[in-house]
C-alpha positions in Angstrom: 3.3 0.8 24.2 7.3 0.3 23.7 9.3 3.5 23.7 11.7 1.5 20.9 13.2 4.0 18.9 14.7 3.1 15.4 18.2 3.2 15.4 20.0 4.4 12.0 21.9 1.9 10.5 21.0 -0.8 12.1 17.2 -2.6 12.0 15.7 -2.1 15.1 15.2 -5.6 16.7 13.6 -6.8 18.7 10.5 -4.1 19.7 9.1 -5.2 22.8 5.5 -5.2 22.2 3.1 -5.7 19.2 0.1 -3.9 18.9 -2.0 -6.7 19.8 -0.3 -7.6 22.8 -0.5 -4.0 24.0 -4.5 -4.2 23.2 -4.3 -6.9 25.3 -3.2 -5.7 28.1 -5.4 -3.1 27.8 -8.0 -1.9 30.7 -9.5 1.2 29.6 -12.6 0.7 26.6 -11.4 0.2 23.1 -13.2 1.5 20.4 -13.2 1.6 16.6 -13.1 4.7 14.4 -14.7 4.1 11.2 -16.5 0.7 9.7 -16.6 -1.1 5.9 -14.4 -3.3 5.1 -11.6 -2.2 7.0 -13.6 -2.7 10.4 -14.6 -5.9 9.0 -11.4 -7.0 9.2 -10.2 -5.5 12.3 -13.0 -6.7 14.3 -12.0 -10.3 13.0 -8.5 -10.4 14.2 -9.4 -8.5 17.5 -11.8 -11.6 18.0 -9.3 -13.9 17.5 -6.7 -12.6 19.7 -9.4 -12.3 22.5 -9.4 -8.4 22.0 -12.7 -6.7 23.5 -14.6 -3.6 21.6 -16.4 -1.6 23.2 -17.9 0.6 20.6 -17.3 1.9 17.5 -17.9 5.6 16.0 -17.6 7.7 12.9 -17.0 11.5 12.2 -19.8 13.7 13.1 -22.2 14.3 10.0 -21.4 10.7 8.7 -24.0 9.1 12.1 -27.5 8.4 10.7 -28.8 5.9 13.4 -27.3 2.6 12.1 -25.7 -0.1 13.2 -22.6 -2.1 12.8 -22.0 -6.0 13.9 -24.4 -5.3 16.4 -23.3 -2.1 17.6 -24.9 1.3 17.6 -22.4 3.8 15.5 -21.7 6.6 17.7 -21.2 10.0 16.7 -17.6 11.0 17.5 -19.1 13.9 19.6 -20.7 11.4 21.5 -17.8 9.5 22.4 -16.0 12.9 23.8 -18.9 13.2 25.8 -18.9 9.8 27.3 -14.9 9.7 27.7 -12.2 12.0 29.2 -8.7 12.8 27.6 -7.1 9.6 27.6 -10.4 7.8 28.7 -10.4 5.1 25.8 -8.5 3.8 23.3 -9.2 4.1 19.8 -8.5 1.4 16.8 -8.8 3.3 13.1 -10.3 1.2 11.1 -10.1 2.8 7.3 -7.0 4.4 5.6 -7.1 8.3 4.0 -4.3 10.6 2.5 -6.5 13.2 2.4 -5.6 16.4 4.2 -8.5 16.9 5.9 -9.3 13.3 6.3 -5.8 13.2 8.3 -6.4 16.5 10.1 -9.7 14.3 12.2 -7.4 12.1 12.9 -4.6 14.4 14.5 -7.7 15.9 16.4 -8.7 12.5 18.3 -4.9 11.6 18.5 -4.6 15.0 20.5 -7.5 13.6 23.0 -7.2 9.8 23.2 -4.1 7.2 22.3 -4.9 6.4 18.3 -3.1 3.7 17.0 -3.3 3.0 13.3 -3.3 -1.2 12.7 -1.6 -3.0 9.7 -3.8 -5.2 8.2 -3.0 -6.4 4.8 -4.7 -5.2 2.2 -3.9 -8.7 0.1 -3.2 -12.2 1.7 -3.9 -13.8 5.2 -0.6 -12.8 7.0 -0.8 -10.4 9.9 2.0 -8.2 10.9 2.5 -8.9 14.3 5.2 -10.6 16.7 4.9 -13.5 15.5 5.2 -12.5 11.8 8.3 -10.6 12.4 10.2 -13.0 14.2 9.3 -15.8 11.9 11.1 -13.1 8.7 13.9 -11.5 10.8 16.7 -12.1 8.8 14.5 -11.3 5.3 13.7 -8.1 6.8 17.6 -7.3 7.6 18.7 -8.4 4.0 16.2 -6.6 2.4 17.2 -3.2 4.2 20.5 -3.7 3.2 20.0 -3.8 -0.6 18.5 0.3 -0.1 21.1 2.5 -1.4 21.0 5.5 0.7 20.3 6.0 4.2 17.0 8.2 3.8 15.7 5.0 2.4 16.9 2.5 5.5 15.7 4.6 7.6 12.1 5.2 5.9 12.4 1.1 6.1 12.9 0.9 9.8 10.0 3.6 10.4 8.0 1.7 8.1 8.1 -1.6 9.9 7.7 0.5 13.7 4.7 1.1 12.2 3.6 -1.8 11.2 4.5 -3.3 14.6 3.4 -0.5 17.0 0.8 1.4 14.5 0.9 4.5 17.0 -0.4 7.7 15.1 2.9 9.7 15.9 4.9 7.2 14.0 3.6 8.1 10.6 4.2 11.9 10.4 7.9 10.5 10.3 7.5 7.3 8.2 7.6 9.2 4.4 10.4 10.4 2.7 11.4 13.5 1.5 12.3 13.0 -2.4 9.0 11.7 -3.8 8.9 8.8 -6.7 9.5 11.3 -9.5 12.1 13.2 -8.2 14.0 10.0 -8.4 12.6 8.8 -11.6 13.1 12.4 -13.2 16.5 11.6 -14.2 15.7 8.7 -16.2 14.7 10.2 -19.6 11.1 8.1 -19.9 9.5 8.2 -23.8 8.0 4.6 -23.3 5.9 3.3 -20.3 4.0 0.5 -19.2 1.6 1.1 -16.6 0.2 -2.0 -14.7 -2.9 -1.1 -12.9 -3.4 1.8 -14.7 -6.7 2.6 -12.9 -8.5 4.9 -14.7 -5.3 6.8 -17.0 -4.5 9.0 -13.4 -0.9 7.4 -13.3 -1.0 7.9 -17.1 -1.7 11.7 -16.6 0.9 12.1 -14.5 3.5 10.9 -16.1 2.9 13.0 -18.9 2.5 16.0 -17.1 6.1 15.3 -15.4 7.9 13.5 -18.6 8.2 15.5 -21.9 9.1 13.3 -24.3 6.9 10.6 -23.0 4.9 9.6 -26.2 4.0 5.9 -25.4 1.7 4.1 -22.6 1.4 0.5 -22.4 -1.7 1.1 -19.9 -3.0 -2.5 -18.2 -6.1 -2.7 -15.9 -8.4 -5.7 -15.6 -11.5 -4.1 -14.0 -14.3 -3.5 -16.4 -15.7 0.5 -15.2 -12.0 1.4 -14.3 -10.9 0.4 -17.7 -13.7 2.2 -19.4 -12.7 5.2 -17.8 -8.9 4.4 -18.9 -9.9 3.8 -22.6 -12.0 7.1 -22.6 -8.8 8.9 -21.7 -6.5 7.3 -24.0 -8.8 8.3 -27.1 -9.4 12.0 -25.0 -5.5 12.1 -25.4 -4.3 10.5 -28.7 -3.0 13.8 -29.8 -0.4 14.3 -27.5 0.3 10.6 -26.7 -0.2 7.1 -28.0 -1.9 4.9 -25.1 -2.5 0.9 -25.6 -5.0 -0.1 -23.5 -5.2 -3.8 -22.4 -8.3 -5.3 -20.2 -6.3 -8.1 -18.1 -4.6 -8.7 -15.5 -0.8 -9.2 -15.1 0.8 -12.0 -13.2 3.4 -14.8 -14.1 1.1 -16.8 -16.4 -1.4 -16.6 -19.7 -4.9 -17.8 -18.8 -7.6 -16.7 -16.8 -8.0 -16.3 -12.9 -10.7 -15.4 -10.0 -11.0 -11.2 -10.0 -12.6 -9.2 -7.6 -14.5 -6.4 -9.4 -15.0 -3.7 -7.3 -14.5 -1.0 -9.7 -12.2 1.4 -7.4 -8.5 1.3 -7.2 -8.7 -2.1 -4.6 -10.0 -4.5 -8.1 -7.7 -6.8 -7.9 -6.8 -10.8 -8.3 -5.3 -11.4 -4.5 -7.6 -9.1 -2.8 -9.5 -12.3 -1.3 -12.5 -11.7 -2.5 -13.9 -12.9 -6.3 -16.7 -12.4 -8.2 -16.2 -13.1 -11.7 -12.6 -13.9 -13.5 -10.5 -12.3 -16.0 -7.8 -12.7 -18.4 -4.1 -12.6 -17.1 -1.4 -12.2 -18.9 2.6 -11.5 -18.6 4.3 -7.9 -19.1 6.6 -9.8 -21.4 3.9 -11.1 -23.4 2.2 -7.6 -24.0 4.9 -6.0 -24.7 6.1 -8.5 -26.9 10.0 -7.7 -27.6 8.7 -3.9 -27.3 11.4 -1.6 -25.2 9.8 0.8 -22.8 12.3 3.2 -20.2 9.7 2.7 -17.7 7.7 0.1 -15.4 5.4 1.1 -12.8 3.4 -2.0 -10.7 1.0 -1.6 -8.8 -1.2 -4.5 -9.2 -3.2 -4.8 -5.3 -1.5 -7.9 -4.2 0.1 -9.0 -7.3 3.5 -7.2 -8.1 5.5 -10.4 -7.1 3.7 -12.4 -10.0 4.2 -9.6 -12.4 7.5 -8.5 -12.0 8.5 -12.4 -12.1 6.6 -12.0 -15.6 8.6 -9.2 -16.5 11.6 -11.0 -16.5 12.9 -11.1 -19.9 12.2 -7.2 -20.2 14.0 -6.0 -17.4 17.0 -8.1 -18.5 17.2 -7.0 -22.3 15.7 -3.5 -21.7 16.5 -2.4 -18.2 14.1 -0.1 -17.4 13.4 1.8 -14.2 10.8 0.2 -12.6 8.3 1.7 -9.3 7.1 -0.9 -7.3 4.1 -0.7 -4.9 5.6 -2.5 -1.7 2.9 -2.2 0.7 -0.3 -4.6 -0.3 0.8 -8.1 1.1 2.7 -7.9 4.7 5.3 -9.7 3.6 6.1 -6.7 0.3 8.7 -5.1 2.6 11.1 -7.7 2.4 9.6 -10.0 -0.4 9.9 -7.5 -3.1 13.2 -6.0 -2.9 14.9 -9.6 -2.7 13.0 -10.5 -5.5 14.3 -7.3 -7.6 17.7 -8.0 -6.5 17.6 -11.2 -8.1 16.1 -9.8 -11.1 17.5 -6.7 -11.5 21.5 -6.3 -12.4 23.3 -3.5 -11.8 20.5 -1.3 -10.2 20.1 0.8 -7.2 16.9 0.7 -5.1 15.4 3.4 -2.9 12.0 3.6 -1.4 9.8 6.4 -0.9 6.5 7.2 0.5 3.7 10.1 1.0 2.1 10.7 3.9 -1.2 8.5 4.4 -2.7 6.2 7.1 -1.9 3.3 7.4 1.4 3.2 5.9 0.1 2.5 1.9 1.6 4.4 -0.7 5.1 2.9 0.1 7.1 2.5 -3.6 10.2 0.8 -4.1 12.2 2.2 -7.0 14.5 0.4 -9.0 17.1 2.5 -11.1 19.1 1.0 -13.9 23.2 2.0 -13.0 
């Protein structure tokens, strides 16, 4: 694997190696932590670049004699039995922010290389060499429009990761000031929330914003929005909430949804089921200010903020951006909010997670 070290103020170009062109290159076995979608996946492009696993495993206590793609699901006691220190290398295929999710991975990264792959969660595009040569120059202008260095920086780590997805590269790819420390000096008393889940973003806001008492909240997905509406009227007291059952994007009308009732429902997740009602933030809000725009729509946010136009310009609110769905979010979404937004500064943040999700770009009106 490439020893390329990001350089501050500069993005770090070329790396030498992708992931994939390490694996390979790779003699020793390669095996897969985890399964579900996320193996699903993984497996696929391994196939296609000609990428041999050996095996695959799970956590101890999750093993009860199945199989996956063919392959008996080892115990991950079993594979430190079969392997020495440095024996194998090993693929994760699922994502966590959980502490003691995180703290099994640090445990096989201490006995066996670990690398962490970047597979989009939306869309068809693969980060790897090929995919960021082909966007070199939108990656370096959308670095430039960050306003301060601890946001460059998180940018350059970010992509490393992408590119080289060892495990040691994420402890430093997050940022120290979190979303809301940037956001909390932006008085906030109207919100719109799109992809509001189940109210959790809701709940936090007004936990962290005291004279918050408005919620445009917006989530498509049947059970999640249940869960939403059950909040709002649990919470009517202390703040009004507007639920809406649709989905936000550029347009009015009705599209392909995939309903899977957890955080990943979505209209760009690549897999449909049924199909739902879409509609602008411009058209729900109607002409209605709010100080306050967070998107975070699983593949979507380019759509949406295009059909948030008219109230960003007329209202200029600060705006949190999920950057981290599609592979091409890094650079796609900050050139797209420099064209929409005037006079703002941007800065992007993230928490500590594998792979490197929970990446928000925030937009502050000057």
């Amino acid at each position: 694997m490439s020893n390329t070290q990001v350089r501050e103020g500069a993005l770090p170009l070329p790396f030498s190696k992708d992931l994939w062109q390490h694996l390979q290159e790779e003699t020793r076995d390669i095996l897969l932590y985890g399964m579900g979608n996320g193996a699903d996946k993984l497996l696929a492009v391994c196939e296609k670049k000609g990428i041999r696993i050996s095996g695959i495993f799970a956590s101890d206590g999750f093993v009860r004699g199945h199989s996956f793609h063919g392959m008996r699901v080892m115990a991950y006691s079993e594979v430190q039995s079969l392997y020495p220190p440095q024996g194998c290398v090993i693929l994760l295929a699922f994502g966590s922010s959980r502490p003691e999710v995180m703290a099994l991975f640090d445990a096989v990264a201490a006995r066996y290389p670990l690398f962490v792959p970047d597979l989009p969660v939306c869309g068809e595009n693969l980060f790897d060499a090929a995919f960021f040569a082909a966007h070199r120059e939108k990656f370096a202008g959308a670095r430039e429009l960050f306003a301060d260095e601890p946001s460059r920086t998180l940018f350059d780590l970010v992509l490393q990761c992408k590119y080289e997805a060892a495990h040691a590269l994420f402890d430093r790819a997050t940022s120290e000031k979190t979303a809301w420390d940037l956001l909390s000096a932006h008085s906030v008393a109207a919100m719109a929330d799109f992809g509001a889940y189940n109210g959790d973003s809701a709940r936090e806001a007004m936990a962290l914003c005291p004279d918050l008492r408005f919620i445009l909240a917006v989530e498509p997905d049947r059970r999640n929005f249940r869960k939403l509406s059950d909040y709002a009227a649990a919470v009517a007291d202390e703040c009004i909430i507007e639920c809406h059952q649709v989905a936000v994007c550029d347009t009015h009308g009705e599209a392909a949804f995939d309903s899977s009732g957890n955080r990943n429902a979505g209209l760009c997740t690549g897999r449909t089921d049924t199909t739902v009602q879409t509609d602008t933030p411009d058209g729900l809000l109607a002409g209605r200010a709010v100080d306050y725009m967070k998107f975070d729509v699983e593949g979507a946010e380019h759509a949406a903020l295009l059909g948030s136009a008219e109230s960003i310009r007329r209202h200029r609110p600060a705006l949190r951006v999920a950057a981290y769905h599609r592979s091409e979010d890094l650079f796609d979404l900050p050139l797209l909010l420099s064209d929409l937004c005037e006079n703002y500064t941007f800065h992007l943040v993230r928490t500590k997670g594998f792979p490197a999700w929970d990446l928000d770009i925030i937009a502050l009106p000057q």
